[in-house]
C-alpha positions in Angstrom: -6.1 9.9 -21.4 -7.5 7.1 -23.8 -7.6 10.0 -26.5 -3.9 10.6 -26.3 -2.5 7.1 -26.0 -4.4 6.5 -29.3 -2.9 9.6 -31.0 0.2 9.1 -29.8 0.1 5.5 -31.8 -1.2 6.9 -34.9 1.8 9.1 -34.7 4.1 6.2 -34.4 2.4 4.8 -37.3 2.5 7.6 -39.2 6.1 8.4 -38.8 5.8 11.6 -36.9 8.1 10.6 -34.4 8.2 14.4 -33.3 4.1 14.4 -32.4 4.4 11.1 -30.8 7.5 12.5 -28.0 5.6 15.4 -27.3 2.6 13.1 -26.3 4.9 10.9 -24.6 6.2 13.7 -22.8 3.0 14.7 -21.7 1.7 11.6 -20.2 5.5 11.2 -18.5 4.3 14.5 -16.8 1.5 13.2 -15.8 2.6 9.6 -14.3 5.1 11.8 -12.1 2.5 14.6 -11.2 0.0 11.6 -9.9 2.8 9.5 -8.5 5.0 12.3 -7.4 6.2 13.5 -3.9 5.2 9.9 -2.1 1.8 9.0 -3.7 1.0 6.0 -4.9 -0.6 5.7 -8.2 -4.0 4.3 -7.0 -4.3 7.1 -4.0 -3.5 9.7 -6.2 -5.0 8.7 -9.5 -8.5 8.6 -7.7 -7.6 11.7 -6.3 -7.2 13.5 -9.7 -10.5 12.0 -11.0 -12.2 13.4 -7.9 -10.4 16.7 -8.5 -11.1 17.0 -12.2 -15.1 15.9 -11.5 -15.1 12.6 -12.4 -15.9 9.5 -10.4 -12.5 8.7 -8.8 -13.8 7.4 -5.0 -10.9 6.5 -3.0 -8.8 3.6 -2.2 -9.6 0.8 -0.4 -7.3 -0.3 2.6 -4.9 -0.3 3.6 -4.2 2.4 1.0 -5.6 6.1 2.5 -7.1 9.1 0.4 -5.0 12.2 -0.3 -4.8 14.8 2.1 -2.9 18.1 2.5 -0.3 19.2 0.6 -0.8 16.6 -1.5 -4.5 18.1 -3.5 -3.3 21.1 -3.8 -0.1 19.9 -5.3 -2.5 17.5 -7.7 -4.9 20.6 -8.7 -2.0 23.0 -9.8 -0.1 19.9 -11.5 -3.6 19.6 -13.5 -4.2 22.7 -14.3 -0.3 23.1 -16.1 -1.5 20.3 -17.8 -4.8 21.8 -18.4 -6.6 18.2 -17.6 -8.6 20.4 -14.7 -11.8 19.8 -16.1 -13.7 16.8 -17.2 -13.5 17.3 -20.8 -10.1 17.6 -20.8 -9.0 14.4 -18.6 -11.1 12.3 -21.4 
């Protein structure tokens, strides 16, 4: 999401203040997909890098990997965002 933190700065900088809260938006979606319904942000960030194909691994404990519902939930909140592929979580 590097890509679109960096945009969303040249937007500030630029004065499109109307670019820069759409990208906002979108990573606000994002933070509450990954941390959403109980997760915590280093269980289910990993968890969205495994989903998306890149190397996430898992949390070390006492922290436990994703399970059921919670994947599922993680894969359809990706693909709205479309961020379900590689390319497109860069």
């Amino acid at each position: 999401w590097g890509r679109e933190c960096a945009e969303m700065h040249h937007a500030v900088v630029a004065g499109d203040m109307e670019r820069a809260k759409e990208i906002q938006a979108r990573g606000r979606a994002l933070n509450n997909l990954i941390c959403g319904n109980g997760r915590s942000l280093y269980a289910g960030l990993k968890a969205a890098m495994n989903i998306v194909g890149l190397p996430g691994g898992y949390p070390r404990k006492p922290l436990r990997a994703l399970g059921e519902p919670h994947l599922t939930e993680l894969k359809a909140g990706l693909e709205a965002l479309d961020l379900a592929t590689p390319a497109a979580a860069e």
